[in-house]
C-alpha positions as CSV (number, residue, x, y, z in Angstrom):
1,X,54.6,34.0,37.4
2,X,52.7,36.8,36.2
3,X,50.3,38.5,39.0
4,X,46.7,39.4,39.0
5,X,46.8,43.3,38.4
6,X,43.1,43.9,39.8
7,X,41.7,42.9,43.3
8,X,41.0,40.0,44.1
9,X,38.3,39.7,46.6
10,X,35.1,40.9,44.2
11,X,31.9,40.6,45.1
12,X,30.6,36.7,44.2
13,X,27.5,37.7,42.7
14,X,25.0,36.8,39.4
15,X,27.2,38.3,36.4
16,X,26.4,38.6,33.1
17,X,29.6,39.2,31.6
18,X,33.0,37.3,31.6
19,X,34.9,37.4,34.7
20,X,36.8,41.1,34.6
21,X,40.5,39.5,34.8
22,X,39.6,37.0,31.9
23,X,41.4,38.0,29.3
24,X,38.9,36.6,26.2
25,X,36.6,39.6,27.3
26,X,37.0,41.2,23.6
27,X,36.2,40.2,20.6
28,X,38.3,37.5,18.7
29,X,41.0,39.8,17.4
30,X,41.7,37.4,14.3
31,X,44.4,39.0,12.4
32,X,46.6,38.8,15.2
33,X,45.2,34.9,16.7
34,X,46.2,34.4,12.9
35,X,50.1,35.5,13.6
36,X,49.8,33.5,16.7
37,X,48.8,30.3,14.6
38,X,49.1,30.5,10.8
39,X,47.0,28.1,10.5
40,X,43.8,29.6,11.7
41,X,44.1,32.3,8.8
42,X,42.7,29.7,6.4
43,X,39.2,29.2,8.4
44,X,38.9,33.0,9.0
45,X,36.1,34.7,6.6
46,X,33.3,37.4,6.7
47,X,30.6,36.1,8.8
48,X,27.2,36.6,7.2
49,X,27.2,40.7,9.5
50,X,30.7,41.5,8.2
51,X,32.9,40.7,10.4
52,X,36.0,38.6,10.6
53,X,34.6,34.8,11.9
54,X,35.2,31.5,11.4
55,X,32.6,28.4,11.3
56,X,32.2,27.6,15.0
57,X,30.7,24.1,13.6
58,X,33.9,23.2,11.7
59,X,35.9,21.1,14.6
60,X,39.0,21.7,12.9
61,X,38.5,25.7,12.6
62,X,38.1,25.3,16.6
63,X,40.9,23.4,17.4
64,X,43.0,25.8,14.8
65,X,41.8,29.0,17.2
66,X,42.2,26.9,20.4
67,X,45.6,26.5,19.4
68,X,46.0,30.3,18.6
69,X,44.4,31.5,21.9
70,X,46.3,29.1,23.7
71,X,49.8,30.4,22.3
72,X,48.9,33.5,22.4
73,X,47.6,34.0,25.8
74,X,49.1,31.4,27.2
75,X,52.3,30.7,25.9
76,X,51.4,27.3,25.0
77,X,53.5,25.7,21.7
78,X,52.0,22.5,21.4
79,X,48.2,21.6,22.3
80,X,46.2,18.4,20.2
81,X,43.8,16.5,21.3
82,X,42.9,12.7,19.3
83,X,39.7,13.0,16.9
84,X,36.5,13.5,18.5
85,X,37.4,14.3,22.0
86,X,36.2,17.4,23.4
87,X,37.3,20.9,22.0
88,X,36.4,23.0,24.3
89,X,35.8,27.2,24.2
90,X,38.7,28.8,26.4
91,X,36.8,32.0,27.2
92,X,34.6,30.4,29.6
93,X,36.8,27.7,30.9
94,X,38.9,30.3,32.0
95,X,36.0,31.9,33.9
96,X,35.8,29.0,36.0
97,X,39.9,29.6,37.3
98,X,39.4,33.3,37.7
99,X,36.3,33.1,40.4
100,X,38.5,30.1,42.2
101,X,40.9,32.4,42.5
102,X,38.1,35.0,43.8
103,X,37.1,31.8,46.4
104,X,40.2,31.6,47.5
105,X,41.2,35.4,48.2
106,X,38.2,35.2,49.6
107,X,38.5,32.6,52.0
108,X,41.9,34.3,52.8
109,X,41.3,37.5,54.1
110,X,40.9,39.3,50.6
111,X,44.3,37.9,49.6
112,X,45.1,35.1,47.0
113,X,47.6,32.5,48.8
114,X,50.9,32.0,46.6
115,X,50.3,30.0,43.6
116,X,53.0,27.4,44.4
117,X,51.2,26.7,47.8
118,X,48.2,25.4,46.0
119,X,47.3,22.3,44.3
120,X,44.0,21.8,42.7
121,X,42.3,18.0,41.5
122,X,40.6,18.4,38.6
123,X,38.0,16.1,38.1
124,X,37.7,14.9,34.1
125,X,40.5,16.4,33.4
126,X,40.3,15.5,29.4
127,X,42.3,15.2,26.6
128,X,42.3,19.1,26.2
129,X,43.9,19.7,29.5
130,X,42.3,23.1,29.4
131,X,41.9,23.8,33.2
132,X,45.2,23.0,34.2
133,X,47.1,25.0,31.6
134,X,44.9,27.8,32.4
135,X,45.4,27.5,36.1
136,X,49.0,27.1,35.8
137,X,49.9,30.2,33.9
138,X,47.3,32.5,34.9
139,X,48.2,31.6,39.1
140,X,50.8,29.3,38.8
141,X,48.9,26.4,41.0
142,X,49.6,22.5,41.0
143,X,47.1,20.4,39.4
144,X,46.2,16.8,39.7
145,X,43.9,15.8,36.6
146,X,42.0,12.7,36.7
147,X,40.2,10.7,33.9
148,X,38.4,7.4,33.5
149,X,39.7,8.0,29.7
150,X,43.0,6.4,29.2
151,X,43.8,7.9,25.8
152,X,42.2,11.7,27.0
153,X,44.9,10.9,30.0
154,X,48.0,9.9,28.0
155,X,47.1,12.8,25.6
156,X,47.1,15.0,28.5
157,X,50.7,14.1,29.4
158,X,51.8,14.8,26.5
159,X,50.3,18.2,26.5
160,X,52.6,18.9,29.6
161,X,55.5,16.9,28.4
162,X,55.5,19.4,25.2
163,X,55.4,22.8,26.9
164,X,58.5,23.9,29.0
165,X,56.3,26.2,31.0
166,X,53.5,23.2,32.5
167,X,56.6,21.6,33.3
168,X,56.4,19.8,36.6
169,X,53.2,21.4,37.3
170,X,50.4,18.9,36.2
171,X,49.9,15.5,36.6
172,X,47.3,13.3,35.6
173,X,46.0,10.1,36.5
174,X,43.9,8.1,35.5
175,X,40.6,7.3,37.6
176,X,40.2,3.2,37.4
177,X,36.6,2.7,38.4
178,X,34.1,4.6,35.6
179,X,31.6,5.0,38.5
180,X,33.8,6.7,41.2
181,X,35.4,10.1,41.4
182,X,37.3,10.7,44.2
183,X,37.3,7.3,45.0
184,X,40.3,4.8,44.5
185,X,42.1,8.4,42.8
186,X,42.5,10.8,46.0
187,X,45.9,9.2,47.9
188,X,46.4,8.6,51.4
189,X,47.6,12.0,53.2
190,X,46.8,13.9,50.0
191,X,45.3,17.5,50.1
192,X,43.8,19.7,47.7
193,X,43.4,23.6,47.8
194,X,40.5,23.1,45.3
195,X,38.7,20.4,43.5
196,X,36.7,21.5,40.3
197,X,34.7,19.6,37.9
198,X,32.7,20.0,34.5
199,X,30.5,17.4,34.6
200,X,28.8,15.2,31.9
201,X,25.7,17.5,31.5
202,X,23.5,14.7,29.5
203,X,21.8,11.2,31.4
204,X,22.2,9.3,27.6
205,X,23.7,9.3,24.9
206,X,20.6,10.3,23.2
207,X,20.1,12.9,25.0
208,X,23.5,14.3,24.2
209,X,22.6,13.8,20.4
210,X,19.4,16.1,20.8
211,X,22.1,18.7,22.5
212,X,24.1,18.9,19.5
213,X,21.5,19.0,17.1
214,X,20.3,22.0,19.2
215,X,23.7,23.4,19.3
216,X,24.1,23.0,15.7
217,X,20.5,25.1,14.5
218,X,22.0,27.7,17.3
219,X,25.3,28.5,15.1
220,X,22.8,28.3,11.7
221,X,25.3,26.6,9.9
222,X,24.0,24.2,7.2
223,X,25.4,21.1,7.7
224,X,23.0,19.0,5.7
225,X,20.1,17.3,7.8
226,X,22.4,18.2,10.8
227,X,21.5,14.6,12.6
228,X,23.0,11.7,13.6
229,X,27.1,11.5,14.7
230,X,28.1,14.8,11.6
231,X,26.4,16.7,14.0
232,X,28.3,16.0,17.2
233,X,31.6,15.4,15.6
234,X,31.5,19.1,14.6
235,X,31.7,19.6,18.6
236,X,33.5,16.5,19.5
237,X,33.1,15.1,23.1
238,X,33.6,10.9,24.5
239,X,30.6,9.8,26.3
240,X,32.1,10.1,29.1
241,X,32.6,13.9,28.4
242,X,29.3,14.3,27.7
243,X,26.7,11.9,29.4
244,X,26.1,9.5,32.3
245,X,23.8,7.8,33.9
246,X,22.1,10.0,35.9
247,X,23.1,13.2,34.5
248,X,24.3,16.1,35.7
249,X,22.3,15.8,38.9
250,X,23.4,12.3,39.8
251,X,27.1,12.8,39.4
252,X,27.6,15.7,41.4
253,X,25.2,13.5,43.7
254,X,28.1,10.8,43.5
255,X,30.5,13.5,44.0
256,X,28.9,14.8,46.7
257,X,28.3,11.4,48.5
258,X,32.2,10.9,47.5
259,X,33.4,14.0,49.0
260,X,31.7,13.6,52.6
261,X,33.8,10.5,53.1
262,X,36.7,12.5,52.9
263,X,36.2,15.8,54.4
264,X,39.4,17.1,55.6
265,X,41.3,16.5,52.2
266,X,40.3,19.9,50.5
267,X,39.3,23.1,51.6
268,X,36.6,23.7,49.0
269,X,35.4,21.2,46.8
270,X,33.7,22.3,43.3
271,X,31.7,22.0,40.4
272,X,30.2,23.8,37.7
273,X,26.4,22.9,38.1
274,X,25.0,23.9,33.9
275,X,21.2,23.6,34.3
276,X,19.4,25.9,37.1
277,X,16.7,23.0,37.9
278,X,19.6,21.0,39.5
279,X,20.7,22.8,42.2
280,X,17.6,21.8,44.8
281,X,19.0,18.6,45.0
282,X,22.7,19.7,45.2
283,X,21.9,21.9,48.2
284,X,19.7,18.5,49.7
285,X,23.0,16.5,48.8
286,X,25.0,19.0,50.8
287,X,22.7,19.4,53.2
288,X,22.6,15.5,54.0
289,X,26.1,15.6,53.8
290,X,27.0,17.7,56.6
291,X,28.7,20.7,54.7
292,X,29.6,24.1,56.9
293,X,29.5,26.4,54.2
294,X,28.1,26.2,50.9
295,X,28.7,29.1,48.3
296,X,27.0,29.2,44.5
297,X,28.8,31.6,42.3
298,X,26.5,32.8,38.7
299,X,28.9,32.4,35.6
300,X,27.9,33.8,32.1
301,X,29.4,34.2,29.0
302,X,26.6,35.7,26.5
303,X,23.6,34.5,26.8
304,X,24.8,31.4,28.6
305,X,24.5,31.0,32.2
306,X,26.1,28.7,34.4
307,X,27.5,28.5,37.7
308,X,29.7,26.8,40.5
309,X,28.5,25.5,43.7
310,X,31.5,25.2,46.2
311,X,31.3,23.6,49.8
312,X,33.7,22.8,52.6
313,X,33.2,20.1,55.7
314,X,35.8,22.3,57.6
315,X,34.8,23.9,60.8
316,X,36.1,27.8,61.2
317,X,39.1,26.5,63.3
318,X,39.9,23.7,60.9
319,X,39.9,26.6,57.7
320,X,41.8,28.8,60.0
321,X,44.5,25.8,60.7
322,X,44.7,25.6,57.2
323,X,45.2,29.1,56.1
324,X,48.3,29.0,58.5
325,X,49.8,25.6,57.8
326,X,49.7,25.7,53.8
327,X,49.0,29.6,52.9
328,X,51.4,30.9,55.2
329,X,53.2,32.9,52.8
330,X,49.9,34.6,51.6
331,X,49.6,35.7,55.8
């Protein structure tokens, strides 16, 4: 498995850049995504500056460079997700691995533990298996993907089944009860390394229609009146990807709430937290909770900002025990 070339334990601080090991830093070199995937030549035309683009509103132009990057970078030969699931931009899902991996060397004297020793549960795992493959072949870590989505589930298997090098290395399950997250899905003597989670950012479905109409005027593409379900096809997403009751806010409250009744099953439990306004209640949540350490890391990729909030129940002896039982190699 190919190994990190730069150090590991970098300051966890705001950024406003992509992470430095991310390798989707540049520009989209097009001509050569192009050789990657033939297909994505046909969507690739001078945007209205000059430069070589292709309609970031076209779902099928998306999927075509997903499918290039993914190849490319990755090694992946077959990635497809059903119509109108979730298509989602590699550069800054792959953010989210690279400062785990920081949390982790971290956490481990400046040194990242072996990827084979850990395993990782991510939460919503999708159709698009994106955080898994990326996980896999940048660090070579075990994932567990879960999702209340039977079909994103089945077309996550098949992702794996496809591509020699996931082999063995993901496995996804589907989460039975739509309102729990750990619960019911975590098994008996199970431990995670990490758990990470993008979660549904809107509280209605109406709500997640205004986002894509906003989304849409961003890119200044002219898709007609740009309302209604054109508009957030051309970004895809199941409401379950993309809203719940509550929000943002109240599922990592349920995650939270989920994750204190199990406290010695992972060493740092994740999420990506998308609007700023929501973290006072997270830190009450974790506070309530009982957490030991709580630790918010500022992501960015251009002018959006997001970030992770990560937090532990593990007392200093507990994360030392557990550096030594399951990182031992990395000691």
């Amino acid at each position: 498995m190919k190994k990190p070339t730069t150090p590991l334990a970098a300051p966890l601080a705001e950024k406003d850049a992509l992470h430095p090991r991310n390798p989707h830093r540049a520009p989209y070199d097009f001509p050569q995504l192009s050789k990657a995937n033939p297909e994505l030549a046909g969507f690739v035309q001078p945007n209205k500056f000059g430069n070589l683009s292709i309609d970031f509103a076209n779902p099928a132009a998306v999927k075509a460079l997903n499918r290039a990057l993914l190849r490319q970078f990755y090694g992946i030969e077959f990635w497809d997700i059903p119509k109108g699931y979730l298509c989602p931009p590699i550069p800054g899902r792959a953010d989210y691995i690279h400062y785990l991996a920081d949390l982790l060397a971290e956490s481990n004297g400046g040194t990242l533990p072996p990827g084979e020793e850990i395993t990782v549960l991510d939460v919503g795992v999708g159709a698009n298996c994106i955080y898994p493959i990326i996980g896999r072949r940048a660090y070579g870590w075990h994932f567990v993907g879960s999702d209340v989505d039977g079909l994103a589930v089945r077309a996550a298997q098949q992702i794996e089944a496809a591509n020699p090098v996931l082999a063995g290395a993901i496995e996804c399950r589907l989460q039975p009860v739509r309102s729990r997250i750990f619960d019911g899905l975590i098994q008996a003597g199970e431990l995670f390394d990490l758990t990470m989670c993008n979660p549904p950012f809107h509280a209605s479905a109406a709500e997640a229609s205004a986002g894509a109409q906003r989304k849409v005027a961003g890119l200044g593409t002219n898709l007609g009146t740009g309302r209604g379900p054109r508009a957030a096809l051309n970004f895809g997403g199941q409401h379950n990807e993309l809203w719940c009751e509550g929000g943002e806010a109240g599922f990592i409250r349920r995650m939270v709430q989920e994750s204190s009744r199990r406290p010695r099953t992972c060493y740092w439990f994740t999420t990506l937290v998308s609007k700023k306004d929501t973290l006072p209640g997270v830190y009450r949540a974790l506070k309530t909770a009982g957490a030991t350490a709580v630790r918010t890391i500022d992501m960015a990729q251009g002018q959006k900002k997001s970030r992770l909030v990560a937090w532990t129940f593990l007392t200093p002896e507990q994360q030392e025990t557990w550096r030594k039982t399951r990182w031992s190699a990395a000691i």
